[in-house]
Each structure stands twice: as C-alpha cells, then as structure tokens.
C-alpha positions as CSV (number, residue, x, y, z in Angstrom):
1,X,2.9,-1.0,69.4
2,X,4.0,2.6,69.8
3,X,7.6,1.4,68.7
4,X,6.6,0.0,65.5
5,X,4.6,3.3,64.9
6,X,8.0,5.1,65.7
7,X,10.1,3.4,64.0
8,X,8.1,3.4,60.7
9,X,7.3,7.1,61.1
10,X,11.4,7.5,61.8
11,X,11.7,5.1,58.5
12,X,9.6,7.3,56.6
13,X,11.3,10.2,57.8
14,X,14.5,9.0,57.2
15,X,14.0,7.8,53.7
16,X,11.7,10.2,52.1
17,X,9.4,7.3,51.2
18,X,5.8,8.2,51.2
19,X,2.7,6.5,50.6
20,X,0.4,7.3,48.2
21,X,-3.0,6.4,47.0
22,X,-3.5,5.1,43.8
23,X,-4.3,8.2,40.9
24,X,-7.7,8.4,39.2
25,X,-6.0,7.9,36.2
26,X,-4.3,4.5,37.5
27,X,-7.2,3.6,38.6
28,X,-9.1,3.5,34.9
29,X,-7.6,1.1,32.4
30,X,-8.2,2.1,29.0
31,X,-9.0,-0.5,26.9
32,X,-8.0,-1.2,23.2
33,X,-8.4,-4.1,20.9
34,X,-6.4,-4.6,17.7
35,X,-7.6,-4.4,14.0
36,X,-6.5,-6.0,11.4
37,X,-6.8,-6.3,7.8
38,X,-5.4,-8.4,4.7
39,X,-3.3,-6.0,2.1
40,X,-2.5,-7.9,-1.1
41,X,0.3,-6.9,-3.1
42,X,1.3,-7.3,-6.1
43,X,4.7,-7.7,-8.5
44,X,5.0,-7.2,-11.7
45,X,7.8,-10.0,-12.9
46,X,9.0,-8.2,-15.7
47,X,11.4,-5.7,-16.7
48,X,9.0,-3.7,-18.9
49,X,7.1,-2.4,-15.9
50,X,5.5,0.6,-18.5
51,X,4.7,-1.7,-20.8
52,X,6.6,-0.3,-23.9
53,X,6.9,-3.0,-25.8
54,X,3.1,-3.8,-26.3
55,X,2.6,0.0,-26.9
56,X,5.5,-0.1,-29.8
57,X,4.4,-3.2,-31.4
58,X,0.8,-2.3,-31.0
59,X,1.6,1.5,-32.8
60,X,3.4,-0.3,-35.1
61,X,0.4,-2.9,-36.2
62,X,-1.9,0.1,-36.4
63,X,-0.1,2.4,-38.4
64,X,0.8,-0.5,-40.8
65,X,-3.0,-1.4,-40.9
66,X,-3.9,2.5,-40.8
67,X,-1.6,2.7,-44.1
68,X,-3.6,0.4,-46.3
69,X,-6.7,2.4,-46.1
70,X,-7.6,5.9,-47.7
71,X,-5.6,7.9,-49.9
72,X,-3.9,11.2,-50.0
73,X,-4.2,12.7,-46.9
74,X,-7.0,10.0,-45.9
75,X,-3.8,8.0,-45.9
76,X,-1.7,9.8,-43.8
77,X,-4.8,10.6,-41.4
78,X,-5.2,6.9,-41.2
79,X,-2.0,5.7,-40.5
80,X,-1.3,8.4,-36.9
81,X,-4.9,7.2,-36.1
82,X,-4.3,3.4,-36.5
83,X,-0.8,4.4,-34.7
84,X,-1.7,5.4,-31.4
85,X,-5.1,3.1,-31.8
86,X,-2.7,0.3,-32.1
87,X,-0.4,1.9,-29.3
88,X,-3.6,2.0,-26.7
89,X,-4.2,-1.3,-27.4
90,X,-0.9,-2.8,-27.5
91,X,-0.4,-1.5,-23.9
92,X,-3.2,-3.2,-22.3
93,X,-2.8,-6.5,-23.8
94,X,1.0,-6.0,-22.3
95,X,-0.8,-4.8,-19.1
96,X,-3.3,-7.6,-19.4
97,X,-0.2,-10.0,-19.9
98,X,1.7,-9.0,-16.9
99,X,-0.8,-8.8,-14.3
100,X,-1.5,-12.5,-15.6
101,X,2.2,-13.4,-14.9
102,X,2.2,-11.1,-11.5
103,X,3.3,-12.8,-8.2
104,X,0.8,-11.6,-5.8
105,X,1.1,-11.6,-2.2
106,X,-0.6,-11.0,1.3
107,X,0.1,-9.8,4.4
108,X,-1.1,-8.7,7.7
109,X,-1.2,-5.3,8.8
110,X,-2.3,-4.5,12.5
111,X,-2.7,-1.3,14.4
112,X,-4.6,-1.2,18.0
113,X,-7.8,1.2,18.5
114,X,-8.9,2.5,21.7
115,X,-12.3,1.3,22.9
C-alpha cells in the first residue's frame, strides 16, 4: 500500500499534475432559456419605391381640377392648392397600391436570456 502511495506521490511529482477541487463557480450552472419572436418583413415589388408616380399624376389631377375654379388670382391660388392636394393624395393611393402588391415575409429571430 505504501508503494502505491509512493509511486503516485513520485507521479505527481514528476509530472506536475495536481488535483484540484472543483471551483465555486464550476460548481453553479447558470441557467438561460431562449426567446424568440416572429419579425415580418416586408418588400415592396416595385421600382417606384417613393412612390413618384402617384404623387405626379395626383399633382397633376389637382392642379388641372384646381384650374377650373376661381378667377384671377383665385385661379392661380387654386390650382398650387389642388397641386400638392392632388400630390398628397396621389402618393398614398400609390402607397396604398404597393403595400397591396408587397411580398411579405416571416422569420425567426432568437437570442438566449439568462435566468
């Protein structure tokens, strides 16, 4: 028996190994859990992505409309206001349009949280 204790002592000696207890901080596993959460996106499947031409055709109709009421400078004050009226609503029936016509899509994002 006291060659066995020898010879590991001389092993442990010889080697450098050393035994060690288990840490404190080995010892206590933190635990996490993962959240997750749906993201949608969305894709605009058009070229016009600021909608310009529903603002242009829209400022267009307005200031056309605007034109055929008042007179003198009534006139003129009625066509710029039909104009960009016309403009504001011209861009969200294009944005209206597209969002209709959007490709939409989900995915999965996941991060893990400590308990």
């Amino acid at each position: 028996m006291k060659t066995h204790l020898l010879a590991a002592a001389a092993f442990v000696l010889a080697t450098g190994a050393a035994v060690t207890a288990p840490t404190a901080q080995a010892q206590s596993h933190r635990s996490q859990h993962q959240v997750c959460r749906d993201v949608e996106t969305k894709q605009i499947n058009s070229s016009d992505d600021h909608r310009v031409a529903g603002t242009a055709i829209g400022a267009v109709a307005g200031g056309l409309l605007g034109n055929q009421v008042g007179h003198g400078k009534g006139k003129t004050v009625a066509t710029v206001g039909g104009a960009v009226a016309g403009g504001v609503v011209g861009n969200q029936v294009q944005k209206a349009h597209q969002n209709n016509n959007a490709t939409y899509e989900t995915h999965r994002e996941c991060h893990w949280v400590d308990d």
